[in-house]
N, C-alpha and C positions, 0 to 999 in steps of 0.2 A: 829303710827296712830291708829293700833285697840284697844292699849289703853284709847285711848282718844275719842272713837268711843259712849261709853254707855253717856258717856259726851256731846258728841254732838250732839245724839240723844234725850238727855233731852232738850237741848234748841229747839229743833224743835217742842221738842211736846209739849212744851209751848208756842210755837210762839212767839218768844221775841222780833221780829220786832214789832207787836200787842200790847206786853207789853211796848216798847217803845215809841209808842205810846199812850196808858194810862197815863205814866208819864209825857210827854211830856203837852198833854191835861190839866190834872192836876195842874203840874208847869207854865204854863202857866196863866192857870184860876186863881189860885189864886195870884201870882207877877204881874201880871199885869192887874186886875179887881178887889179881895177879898181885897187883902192890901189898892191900894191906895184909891177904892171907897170905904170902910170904914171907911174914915175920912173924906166924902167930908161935913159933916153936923160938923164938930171940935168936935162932943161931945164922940167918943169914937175912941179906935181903935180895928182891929179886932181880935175876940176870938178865932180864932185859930191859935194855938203862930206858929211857924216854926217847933220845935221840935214834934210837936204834928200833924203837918202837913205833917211832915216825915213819921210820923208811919204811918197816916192815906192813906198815898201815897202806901208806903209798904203794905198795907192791900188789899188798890186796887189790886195791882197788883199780889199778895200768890193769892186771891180769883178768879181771873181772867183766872191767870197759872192754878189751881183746879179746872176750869169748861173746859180750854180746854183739861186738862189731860183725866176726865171724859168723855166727847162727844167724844175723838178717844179710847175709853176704849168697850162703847156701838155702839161705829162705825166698828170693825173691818170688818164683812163682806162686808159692802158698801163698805167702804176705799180699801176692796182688790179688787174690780171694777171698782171703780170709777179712783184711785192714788194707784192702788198698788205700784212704786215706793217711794212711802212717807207714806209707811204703816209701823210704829214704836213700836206700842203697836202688842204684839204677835210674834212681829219678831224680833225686838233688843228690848224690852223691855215688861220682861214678866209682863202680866194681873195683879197679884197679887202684884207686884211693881207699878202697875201704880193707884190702887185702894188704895194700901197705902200711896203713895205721893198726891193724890187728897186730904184724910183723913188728912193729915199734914198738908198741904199748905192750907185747909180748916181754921182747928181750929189754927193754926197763927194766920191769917187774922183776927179771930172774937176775938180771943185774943187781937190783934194791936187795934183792932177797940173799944173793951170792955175798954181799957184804955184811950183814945182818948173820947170817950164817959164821962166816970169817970169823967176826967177832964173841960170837958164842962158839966158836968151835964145834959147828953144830951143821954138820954135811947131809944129815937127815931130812931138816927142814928146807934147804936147798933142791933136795930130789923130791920130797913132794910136794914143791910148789913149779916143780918143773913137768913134776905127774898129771898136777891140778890142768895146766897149761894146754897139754898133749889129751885129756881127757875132753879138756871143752871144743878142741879141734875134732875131735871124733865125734862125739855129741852131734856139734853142728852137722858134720857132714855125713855121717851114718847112722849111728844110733838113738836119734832125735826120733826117726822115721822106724824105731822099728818098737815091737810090744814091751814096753817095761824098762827097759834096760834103761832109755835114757832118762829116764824120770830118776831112776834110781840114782843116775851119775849125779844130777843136778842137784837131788835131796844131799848125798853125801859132801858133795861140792859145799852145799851151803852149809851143814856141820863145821865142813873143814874152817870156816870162816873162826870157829872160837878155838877149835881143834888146835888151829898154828900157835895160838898163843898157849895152851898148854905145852906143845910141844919145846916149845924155848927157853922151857923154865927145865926142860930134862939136862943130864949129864951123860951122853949115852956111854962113854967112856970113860965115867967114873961111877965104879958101882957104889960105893965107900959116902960119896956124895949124898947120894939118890936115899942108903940107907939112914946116912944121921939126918935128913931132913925129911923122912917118910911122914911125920906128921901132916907138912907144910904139904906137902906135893898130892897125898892124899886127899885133902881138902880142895885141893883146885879139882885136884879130879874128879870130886863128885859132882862139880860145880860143874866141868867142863860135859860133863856124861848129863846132868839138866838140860842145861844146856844147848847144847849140842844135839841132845836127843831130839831135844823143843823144836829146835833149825829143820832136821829132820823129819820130824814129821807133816811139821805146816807145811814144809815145801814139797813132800810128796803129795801131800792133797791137794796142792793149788795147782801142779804139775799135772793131775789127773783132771782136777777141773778144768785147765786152759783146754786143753785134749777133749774135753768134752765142750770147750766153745771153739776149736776149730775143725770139727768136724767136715766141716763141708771141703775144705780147701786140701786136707791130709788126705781124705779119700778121692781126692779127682786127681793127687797126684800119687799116690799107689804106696803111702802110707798105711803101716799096718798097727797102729796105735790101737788102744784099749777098748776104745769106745767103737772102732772100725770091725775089731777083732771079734771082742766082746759082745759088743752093743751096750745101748746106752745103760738101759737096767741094771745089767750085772757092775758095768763101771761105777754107779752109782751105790751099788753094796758094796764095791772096793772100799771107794772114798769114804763111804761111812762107816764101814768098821777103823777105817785109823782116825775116824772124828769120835769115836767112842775109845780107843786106847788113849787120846791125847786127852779126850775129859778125863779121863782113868786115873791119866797119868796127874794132871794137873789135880785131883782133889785128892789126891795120895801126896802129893807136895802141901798143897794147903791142909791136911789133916796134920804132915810134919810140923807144919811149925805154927801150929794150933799148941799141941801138943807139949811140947820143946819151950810155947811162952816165946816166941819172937815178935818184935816188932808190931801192933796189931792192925798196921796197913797191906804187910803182906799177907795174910790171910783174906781181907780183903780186896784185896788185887786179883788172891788166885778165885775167889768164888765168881767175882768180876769175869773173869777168865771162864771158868767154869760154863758160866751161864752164855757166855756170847760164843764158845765150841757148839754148846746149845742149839743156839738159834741157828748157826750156821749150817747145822746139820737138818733141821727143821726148813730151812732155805733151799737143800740141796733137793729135799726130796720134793719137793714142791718146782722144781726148775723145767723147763720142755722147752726153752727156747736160748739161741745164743746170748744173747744178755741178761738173760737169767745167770748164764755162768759165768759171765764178766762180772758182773754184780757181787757175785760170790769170792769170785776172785779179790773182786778189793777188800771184801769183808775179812778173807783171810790175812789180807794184807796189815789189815788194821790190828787182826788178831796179832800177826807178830810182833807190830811195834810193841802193844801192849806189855808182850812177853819181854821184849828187850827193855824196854825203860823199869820192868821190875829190879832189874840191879840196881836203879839208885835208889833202892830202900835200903840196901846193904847198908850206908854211911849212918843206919840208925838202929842197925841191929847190935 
């Protein structure tokens, strides 16, 4: 077992549940939105092949593992306050090991992404998956610790997770493209703006919730986060007005495709949906202690799988 201890403390501090959902996200968005609505106008199919979508999967995910390696590299004295039981870097995994595998698992990533690119002709998604990179490096080490900002990076960050695969289906240099296929491209984009939006908001609530369950550890080390700044109260009407834009949003999608005669599990799904924003929100106000927001936290958690495995209703709409 203590062999296989330094081993198992990497996948921890990669968070591979986290990673597995990336992939999941990803595989998803594109087998069941990218392929087949790319052909919904007959005039093309889409540029990015599988093999290419591989790598591009794999880049997510190096890049992803490299920002959480990072953020518990610049976290340890919180981490020994906040979860000293799940405090990994400086205790089973020394500093200079964890700064080197961030530095790996980094330039992979933009490597995977730099020929993915190549082959789309496509220098864009190169620069902002080098932006994403340079962002979660700041994060960890500045803007984690300061009001708002870094919640924001994290929430857009996790957008960006469906965001790249719209992006690779662009032509940015060919406008002639972009317009005989505006149908096609259109359609991901409304998917990808769902989406996308979805990523965004669950993640800035759970962002705001962590924040309100490490309270103790961010203020002993001079953290000026929402709930420090704020205090808990008003953080708590943050987080619930965007649990009332995401019910908003969620029964304005399930009212579409009520409406429209889709499929009638997705309808389904979103009141599913609906109701556990609900409870979640009825949970928060009801919380006063740190496990209350952990609690919360996983519930959001759950909330988002929900949301992503909604695309394999698409193979029946």
């Amino acid at each position: 077992m203590r062999r296989n201890q330094p081993l198992l403390a990497f996948f921890q501090l990669i968070r591979y549940p986290n990673l597995l959902f990336i992939a999941l996200t990803q595989s998803l968005f594109y087998f069941q939105i990218i392929v087949p609505f790319c052909s919904i106008d007959g005039k093309y199919g889409h540029l990015l092949q599988q093999d290419d979508f591989l790598m591009l999967l794999a880049s997510s995910i190096l890049i992803a593992a490299a920002g959480y390696i990072i953020n518990d590299y610049f976290d340890i004295d919180i981490d020994n306050v906040n979860k000293p039981e799940r405090l990994i870097v400086g205790k089973l995994i020394k500093r200079r090991w964890a700064m080197l595998l961030h530095l790996i698992l980094s330039l992979v990533g933009l490597y995977l992404t730099a020929i993915v690119a190549m082959h789309l002709n496509n220098l864009v998604l190169l620069a902002l998956n080098f932006l994403s990179v340079l962002l979660l490096l700041l994060y960890s080490s500045t803007f984690k610790k300061r009001l708002l900002i870094g919640n924001i990076i994290i929430s857009v960050l996790t957008a960006w997770v469906v965001g790249v695969l719209f992006i690779t289906e662009l032509k940015f240099n060919d406008i002639d493209f972009r317009r005989d296929h505006m149908d096609a491209l259109t359609t991901i984009y409304k998917y990808t703006l769902v989406y996308g939006g979805f990523a965004f908001i669950v993640s800035m609530i759970r962002e705001v919730v962590k924040d309100m369950e490490d309270l103790q550890g961010d203020r002993k080390f001079g953290c000026t986060t929402m709930p420090i700044v704020w205090g808990i109260p008003s953080t708590k009407i943050f987080a619930g007005v965007w649990i009332i834009v995401l019910a908003a949003m969620i029964a304005a999608f399930t009212l579409y495709a009520i409406l429209n005669a889709w499929f009638w599990m997705i309808p389904v799904l979103g009141f599913m949906l609906f109701a556990y924003t609900l409870f979640i929100l009825q949970r928060l106000y009801r919380a006063s202690a740190a496990p209350d927001y952990t609690n919360i936290s996983m519930n959001i958690k759950i909330l988002m799988l929900m949301g992503i495995l909604s695309m394999l209703l698409y193979s029946f709409q």
